[in-house]
N, C-alpha and C positions, 0 to 999 in steps of 0.2 A: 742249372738244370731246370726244364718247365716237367712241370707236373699237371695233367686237367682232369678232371672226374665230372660225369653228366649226372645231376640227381632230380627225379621225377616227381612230380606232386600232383594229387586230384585235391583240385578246389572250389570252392560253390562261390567265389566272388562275394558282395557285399563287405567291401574293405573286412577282409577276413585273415586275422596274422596268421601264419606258420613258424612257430622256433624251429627251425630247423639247424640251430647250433653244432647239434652233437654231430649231425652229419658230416658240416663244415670242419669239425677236431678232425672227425675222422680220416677225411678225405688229407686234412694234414698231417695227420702220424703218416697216414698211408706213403705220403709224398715220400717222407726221409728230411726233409730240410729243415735243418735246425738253424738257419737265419736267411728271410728271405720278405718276401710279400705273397701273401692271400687275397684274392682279387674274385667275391661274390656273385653271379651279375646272373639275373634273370631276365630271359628272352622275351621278348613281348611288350608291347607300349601301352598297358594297363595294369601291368603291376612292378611291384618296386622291391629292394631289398636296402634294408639300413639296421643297423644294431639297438633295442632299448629293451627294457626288464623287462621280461614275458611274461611279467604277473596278471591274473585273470583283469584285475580292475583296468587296470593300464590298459588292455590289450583288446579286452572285450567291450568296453565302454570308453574310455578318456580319448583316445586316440581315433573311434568312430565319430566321437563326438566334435571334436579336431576338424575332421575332414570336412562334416558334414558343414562345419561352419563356413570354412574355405572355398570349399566347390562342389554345394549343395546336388543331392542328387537330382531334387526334382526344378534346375535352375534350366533356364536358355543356354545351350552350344551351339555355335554354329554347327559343329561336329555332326550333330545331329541331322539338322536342316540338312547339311551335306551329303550326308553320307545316310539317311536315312534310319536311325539306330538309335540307340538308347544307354549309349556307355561314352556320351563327353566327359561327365563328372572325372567319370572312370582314368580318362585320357590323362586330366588339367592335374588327378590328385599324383598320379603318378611321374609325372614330370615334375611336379613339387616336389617329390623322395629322392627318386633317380633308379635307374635300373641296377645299382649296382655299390658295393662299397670296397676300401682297399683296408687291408689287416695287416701291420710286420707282425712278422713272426721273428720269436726271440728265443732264441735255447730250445728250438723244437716245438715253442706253440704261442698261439695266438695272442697276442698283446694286449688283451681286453679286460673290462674290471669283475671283478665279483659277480654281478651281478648283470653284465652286458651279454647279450647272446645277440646273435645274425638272428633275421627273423624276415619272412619274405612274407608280402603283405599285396593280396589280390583284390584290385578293387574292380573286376567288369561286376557283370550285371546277370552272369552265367556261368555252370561250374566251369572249369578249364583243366586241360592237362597244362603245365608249367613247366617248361627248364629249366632249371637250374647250371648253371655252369662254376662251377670251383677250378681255378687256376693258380699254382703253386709256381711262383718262381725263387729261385735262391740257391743257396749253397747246402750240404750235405754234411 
């Protein structure tokens, strides 16, 4: 059986996390499937979803500070030149993450450790409305 849930997020960008873990349970109890896969995946080619501790240090500093080394905000895109804008960074950090992560589920819930939550991470340069898409496939 598939199971999908749409879940909504207002975001102000500047490589900004969201835990949105509990969501993600939810949307899996909701399914029924107790063995299966959880499949994450945020809409849009400037932000990304992947699983790490959503603790404030990690999340508010370590991880800006990550990006910022990687694909500086205030570096040369072509993107930019292109397309006339101000979110290449934005582009290059997010195709580094990926739009999206895969989850089994095992005995009715997410396979993940202690301490790991989903967490959707917006890096434009503007708040944004965000999809989220949650996709439940597996057995009952």
């Amino acid at each position: 059986m598939t199971f999908s849930r749409s879940l909504q997020y207002e975001t102000r960008g500047a490589t900004q996390v969201i835990d949105i873990h509990r969501d993600v349970l939810h949307a899996v109890a909701e399914s029924g499937v107790r063995s299966g896969i959880c499949v994450v995946h945020v809409v849009g080619s400037t932000a990304s979803i992947t699983t790490t501790e959503a603790e404030p240090g990690l999340v508010k500093h370590d991880l800006k500070a990550f990006f910022e080394r990687i694909a500086p905000e205030g570096g040369f895109y072509q993107h930019e030149a292109t397309w006339d804008d101000d979110n290449g960074h934005a582009h290059v950090r997010a195709s580094c993450v990926g739009p999206s992560v895969s989850l089994p589920i095992v005995d009715g819930r997410l396979a993940v450790g202690t301490w790991q939550q989903v967490v959707l991470i917006d890096f434009d340069t503007r708040p944004r409305q965000r999809q989220v898409i949650v996709q439940v496939v597996g057995e009952r």
